[in-house]
N, C-alpha and C positions, 0 to 999 in steps of 0.2 A: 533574548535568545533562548532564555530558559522555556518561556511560553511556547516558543515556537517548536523548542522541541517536544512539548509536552502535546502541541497540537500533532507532530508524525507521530510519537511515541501512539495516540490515541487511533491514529489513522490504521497505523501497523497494525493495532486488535484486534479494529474492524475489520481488519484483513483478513487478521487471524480467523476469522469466524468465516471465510469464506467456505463456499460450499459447492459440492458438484453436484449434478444433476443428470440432464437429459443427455450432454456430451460424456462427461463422466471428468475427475479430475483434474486433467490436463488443461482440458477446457475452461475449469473454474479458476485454474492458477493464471491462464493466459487472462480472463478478465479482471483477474487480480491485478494483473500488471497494467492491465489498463485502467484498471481506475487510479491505482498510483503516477498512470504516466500524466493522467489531465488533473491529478492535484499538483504533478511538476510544473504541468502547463499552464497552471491556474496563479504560482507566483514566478514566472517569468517575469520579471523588470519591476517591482516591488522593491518597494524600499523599508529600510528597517519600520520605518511609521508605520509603513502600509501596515506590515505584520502583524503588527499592536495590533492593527484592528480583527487578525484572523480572518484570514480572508478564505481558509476552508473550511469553516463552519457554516455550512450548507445542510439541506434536508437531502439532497442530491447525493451527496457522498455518502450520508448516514444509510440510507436508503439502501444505494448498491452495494454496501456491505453488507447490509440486513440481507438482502438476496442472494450474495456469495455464500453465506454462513448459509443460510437458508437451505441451498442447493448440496453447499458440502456434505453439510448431516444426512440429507435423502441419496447422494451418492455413497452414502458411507467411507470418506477420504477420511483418514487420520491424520493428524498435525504431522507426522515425522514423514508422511507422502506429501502433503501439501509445500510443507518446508524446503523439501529438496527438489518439488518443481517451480517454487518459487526460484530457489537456488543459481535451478538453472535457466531461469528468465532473465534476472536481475539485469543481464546486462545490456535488455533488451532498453531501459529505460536511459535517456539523455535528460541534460538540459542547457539553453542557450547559455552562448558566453556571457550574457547579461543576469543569470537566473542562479546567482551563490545559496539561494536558501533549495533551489532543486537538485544543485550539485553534494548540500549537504544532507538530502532527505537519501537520495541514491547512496550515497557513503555509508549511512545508518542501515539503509537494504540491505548492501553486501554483507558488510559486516556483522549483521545479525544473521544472516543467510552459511558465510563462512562459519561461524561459529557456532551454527546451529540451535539460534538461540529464537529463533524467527517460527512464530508457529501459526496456524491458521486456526486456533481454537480460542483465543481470549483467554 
């Protein structure tokens, strides 16, 4: 469990680094949330095994973080904007009743979102 939270822990960074562009903020925090919705979607029905193996260690992920972070810095979004549109995304994301490790990634969202600990800068 530790690894896997170290794999969100890692995702959220990437997050963090997300970035606006040509929409301007809002835009980059809603792609924000989508790329965390298809890392939910990515362990639906996985079993603790599966997760050993890390099954979001993708170049795919890495990638559209890179281009979040990317975009944010050329929009000029600061973490404490990003943060609170993440905020108020969070609740935009689910995950099936078979998907406990997408139910626990969404918990880690809010909660760093509530608490304001959730940034988009790494």
């Amino acid at each position: 469990m530790r690894k896997l939270t170290m794999i969100f822990t890692a995702l959220a960074l990437m997050l963090a680094a997300c970035g606006g562009g040509d929409a301007g903020c809002p835009s980059i925090a809603d792609d924000g949330v989508a790329l965390i919705q298809d890392a939910i979607d990515e362990l639906d029905g996985l079993s603790l095994a599966d997760l050993d193996s890390n099954p979001l260690d993708s170049d795919d992920y890495e990638r559209r973080a890179e281009d979040l972070e990317r975009r944010s810095g050329q929009a000029g979004c600061t973490d404490d904007e990003m943060a609170e549109l993440f905020s108020e995304r969070v609740d935009r994301l689910s995950a099936g009743s078979d998907n406990p490790a997408g139910e626990f990634l969404i918990s880690i969202m809010a909660a760093a979102g509530n608490e304001g600990e959730f940034t988009f800068g790494g």
